[in-house]
C-alpha positions in Angstrom: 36.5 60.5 -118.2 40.3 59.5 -116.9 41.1 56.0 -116.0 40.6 56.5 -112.3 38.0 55.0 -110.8 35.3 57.1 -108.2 34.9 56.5 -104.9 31.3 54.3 -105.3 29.1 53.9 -102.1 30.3 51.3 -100.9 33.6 52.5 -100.2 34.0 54.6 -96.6 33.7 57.8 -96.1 36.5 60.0 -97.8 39.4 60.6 -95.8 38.4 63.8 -93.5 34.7 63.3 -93.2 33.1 62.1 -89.7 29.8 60.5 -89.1 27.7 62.1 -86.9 27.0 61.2 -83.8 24.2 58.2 -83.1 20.8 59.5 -81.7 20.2 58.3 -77.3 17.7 55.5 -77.0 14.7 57.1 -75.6 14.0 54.3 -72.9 17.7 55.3 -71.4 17.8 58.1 -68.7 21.1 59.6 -68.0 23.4 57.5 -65.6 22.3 57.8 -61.4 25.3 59.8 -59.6 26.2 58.6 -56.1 23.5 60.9 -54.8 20.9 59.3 -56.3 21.8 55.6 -55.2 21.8 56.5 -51.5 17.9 57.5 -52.3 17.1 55.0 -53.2 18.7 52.4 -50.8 16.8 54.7 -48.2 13.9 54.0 -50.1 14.2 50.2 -50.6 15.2 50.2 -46.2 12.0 52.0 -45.1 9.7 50.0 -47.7 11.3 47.1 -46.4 11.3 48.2 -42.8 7.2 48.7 -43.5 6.3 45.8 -44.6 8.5 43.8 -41.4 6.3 46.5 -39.4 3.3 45.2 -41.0 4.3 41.8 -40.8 5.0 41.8 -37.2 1.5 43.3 -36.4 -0.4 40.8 -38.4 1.8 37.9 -37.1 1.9 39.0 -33.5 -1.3 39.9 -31.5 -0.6 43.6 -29.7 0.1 44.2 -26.2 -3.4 44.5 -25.0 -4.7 40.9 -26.4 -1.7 39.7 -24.5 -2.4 41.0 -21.0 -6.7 39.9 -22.0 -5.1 36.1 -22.6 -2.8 36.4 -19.2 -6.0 37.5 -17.2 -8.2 34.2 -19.0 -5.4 32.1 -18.3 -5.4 33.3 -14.6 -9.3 33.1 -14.2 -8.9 29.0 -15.8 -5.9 28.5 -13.4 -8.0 29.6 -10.3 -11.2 27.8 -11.4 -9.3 25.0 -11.9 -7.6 25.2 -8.3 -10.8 25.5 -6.4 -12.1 22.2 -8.8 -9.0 20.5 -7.1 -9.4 21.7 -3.8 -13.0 20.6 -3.7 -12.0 17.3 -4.9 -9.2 17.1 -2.3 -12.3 17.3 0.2 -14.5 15.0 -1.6 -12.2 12.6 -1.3 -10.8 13.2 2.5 -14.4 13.3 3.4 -15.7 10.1 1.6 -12.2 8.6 3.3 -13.1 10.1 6.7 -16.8 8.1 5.7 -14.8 5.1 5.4 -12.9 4.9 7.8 -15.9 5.8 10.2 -18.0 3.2 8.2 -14.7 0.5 9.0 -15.0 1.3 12.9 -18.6 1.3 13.2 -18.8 -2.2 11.0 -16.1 -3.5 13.1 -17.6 -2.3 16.5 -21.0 -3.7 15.1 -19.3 -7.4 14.3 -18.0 -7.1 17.7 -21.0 -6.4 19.3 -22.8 -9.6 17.6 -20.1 -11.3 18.6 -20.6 -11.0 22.4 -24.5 -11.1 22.0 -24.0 -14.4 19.8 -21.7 -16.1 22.7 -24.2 -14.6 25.2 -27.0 -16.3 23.8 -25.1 -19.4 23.4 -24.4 -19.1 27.1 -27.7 -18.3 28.3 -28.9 -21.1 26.0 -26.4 -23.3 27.5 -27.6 -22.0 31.0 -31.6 -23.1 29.9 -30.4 -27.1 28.8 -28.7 -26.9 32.5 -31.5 -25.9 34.0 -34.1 -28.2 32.0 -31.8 -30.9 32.8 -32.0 -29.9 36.5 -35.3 -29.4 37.5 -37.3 -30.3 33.9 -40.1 -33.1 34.4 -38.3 -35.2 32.3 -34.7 -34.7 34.3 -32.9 -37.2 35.8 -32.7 -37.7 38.9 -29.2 -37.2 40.8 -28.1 -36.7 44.1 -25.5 -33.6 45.2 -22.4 -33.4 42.6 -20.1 -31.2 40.5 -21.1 -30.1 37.7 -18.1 -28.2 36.3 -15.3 -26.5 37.6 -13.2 -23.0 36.5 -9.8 -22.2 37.2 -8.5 -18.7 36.0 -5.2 -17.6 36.3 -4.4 -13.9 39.0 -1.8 -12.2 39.8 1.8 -13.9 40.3 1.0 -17.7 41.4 -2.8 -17.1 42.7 -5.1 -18.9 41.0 -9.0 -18.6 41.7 -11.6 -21.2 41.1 -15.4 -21.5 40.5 -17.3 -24.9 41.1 -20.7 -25.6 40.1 -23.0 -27.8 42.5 -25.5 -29.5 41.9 -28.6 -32.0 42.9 -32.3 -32.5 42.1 -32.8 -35.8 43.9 -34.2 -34.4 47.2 -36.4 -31.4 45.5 -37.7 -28.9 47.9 -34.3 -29.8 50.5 -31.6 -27.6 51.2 -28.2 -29.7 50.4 -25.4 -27.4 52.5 -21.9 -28.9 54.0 -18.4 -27.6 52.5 -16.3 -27.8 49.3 -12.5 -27.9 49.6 -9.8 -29.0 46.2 -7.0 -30.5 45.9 -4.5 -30.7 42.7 -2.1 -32.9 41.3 0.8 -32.6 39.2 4.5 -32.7 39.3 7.0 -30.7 40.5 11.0 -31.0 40.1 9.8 -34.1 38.0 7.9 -35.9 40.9 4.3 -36.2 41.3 2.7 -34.5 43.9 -0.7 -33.7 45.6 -1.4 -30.2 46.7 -4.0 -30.4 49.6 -6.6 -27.4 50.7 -4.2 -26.1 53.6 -0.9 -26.5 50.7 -3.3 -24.7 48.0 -4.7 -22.1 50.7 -1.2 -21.1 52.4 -3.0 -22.0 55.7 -2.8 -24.8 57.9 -6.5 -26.5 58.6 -8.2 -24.3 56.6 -11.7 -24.1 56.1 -13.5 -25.1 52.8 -15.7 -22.9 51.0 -19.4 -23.1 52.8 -21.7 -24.2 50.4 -26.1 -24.3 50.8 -28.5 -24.9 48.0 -31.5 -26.3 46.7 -31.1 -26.9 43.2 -27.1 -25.5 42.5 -24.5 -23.1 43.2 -21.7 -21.6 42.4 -18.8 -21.3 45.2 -15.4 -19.9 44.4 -12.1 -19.4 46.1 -8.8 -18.5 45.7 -6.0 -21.0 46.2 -2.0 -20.4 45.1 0.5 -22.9 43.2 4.2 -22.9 43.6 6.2 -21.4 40.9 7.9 -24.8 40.2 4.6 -26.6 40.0 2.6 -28.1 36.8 -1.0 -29.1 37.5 -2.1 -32.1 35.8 -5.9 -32.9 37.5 -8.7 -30.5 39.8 -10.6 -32.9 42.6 -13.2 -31.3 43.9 -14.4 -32.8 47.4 -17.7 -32.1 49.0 -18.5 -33.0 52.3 -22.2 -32.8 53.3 -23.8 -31.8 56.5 -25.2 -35.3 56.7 -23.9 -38.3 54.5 -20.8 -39.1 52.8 -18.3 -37.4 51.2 -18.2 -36.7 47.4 -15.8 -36.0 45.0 -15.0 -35.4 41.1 -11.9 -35.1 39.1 -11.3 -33.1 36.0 -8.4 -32.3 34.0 -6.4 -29.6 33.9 -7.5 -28.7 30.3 -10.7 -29.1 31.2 -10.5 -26.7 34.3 -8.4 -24.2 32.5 -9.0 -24.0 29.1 -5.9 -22.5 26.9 -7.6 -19.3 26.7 -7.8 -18.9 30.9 -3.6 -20.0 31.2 -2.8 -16.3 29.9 -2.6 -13.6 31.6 -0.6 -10.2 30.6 1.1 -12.0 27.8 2.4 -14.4 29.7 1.4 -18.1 30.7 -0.3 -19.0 34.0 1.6 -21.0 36.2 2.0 -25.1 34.6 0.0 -24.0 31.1 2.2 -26.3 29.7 0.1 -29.5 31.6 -2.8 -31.3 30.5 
């Protein structure tokens, strides 16, 4: 035994002696090479292009449900059209309705319009004639009952008179009927006579022969410048004395009677 110590265990190894070398894990494979990597990114892109593939053909219906939904939507889109289009004629037809509905209601007010004033004339016409001839009339002699002027062409105007008399029933009253009008003219007051209104010197009057009333007319024309005021009738019987009676010229020529085309009869402005 010499004074120098052994190596012990738990000193290293002795100078010239290696350890061997450690054991591979097994779980490790050998490193990939380049060749190896390019697998499998081809690989990973075609998996990956799959599943878009697959994607895509869940998420997006194919080509033939496409063209089935284009051909409903077509079949709604004319069904819907012809809807409209017989719409469009519902409603020009119930407007043509209407509008014949409008004319025929406004031709019908018109109508009972005219029978309403020809029942208030021919009711009118029946009080006349009670009052004429009715047991319970009064007795008068020959008179006027009422006179019409209505306005003609340019200054001609043409009258109506009505006659009448029930004093002598049964006789024939006959003799003539001339007028004459007043008004003014250039701001004077003037009297038109039967030969002034009638363009003719000593004309006639208007024949007149009757037994209960009628109705003689004429034509007589005013100068332009000239604005009636008053209508006197004048008859002048076979046998007795003359007659006459005044009206106004409102009541000769009511408002309604002074137009003509538009425009005012001659002296419409007077009453």
């Amino acid at each position: 035994m010499t004074d120098r110590d052994e190596p012990g265990p738990a000193d290293g190894p002795a100078e010239g002696h290696t350890d061997p070398p450690a054991a591979a894990h097994p779980l490790e494979g050998p490193p990939p090479t380049s060749g190896g990597r390019t697998v499998l990114v081809v690989v990973f892109l075609m998996a990956l292009a799959f599943g878009l593939w697959g994607a895509w053909r869940v998420l997006v219906p194919g080509s033939g449900d496409v063209h089935a939904r284009l051909a409903a939507s077509e079949r709604e889109r004319g069904s819907l059209r012809e809807q409209l289009d017989q719409a469009q004629q519902q409603v020009a037809t119930l407007g043509r309705s209407d509008q014949i509905s409008r004319d025929a209601n406004r031709d019908l007010q018109g109508t009972l319009a005219e029978r309403d004033e020809e029942i208030a004339g021919l009711r009118a016409d029946v009080a006349f004639y009670e009052r004429l001839v009715g047991a319970t009339s009064q007795r008068r002699g020959l008179t006027v009952h009422a006179i019409r002027m209505q306005p003609q062409n340019g200054t001609a105007w043409h009258f109506a008179s009505t006659l009448t008399q029930n004093l002598n029933r049964g006789g024939i009253s006959t003799g003539r009927v001339t007028i004459s009008i007043e008004g003014t003219r250039n701001g004077r007051l003037q009297t038109l006579d039967w030969s002034e209104l009638r363009q003719q010197e000593g004309a006639p009057g208007v024949e007149y022969s009757f037994k209960y009333f009628q109705q003689v007319e004429g034509d007589v024309f005013l100068p332009a410048d000239f604005t009636p005021v008053r209508v006197t009738v004048r008859l002048v019987p076979r046998t007795g004395a003359a007659q006459e009676e005044s009206f106004t010229w409102a009541e000769a020529a009511p408002e309604g009677d002074r137009m003509q085309d538009g425009n005012p009869g001659r002296g419409a402005g007077a009453a």
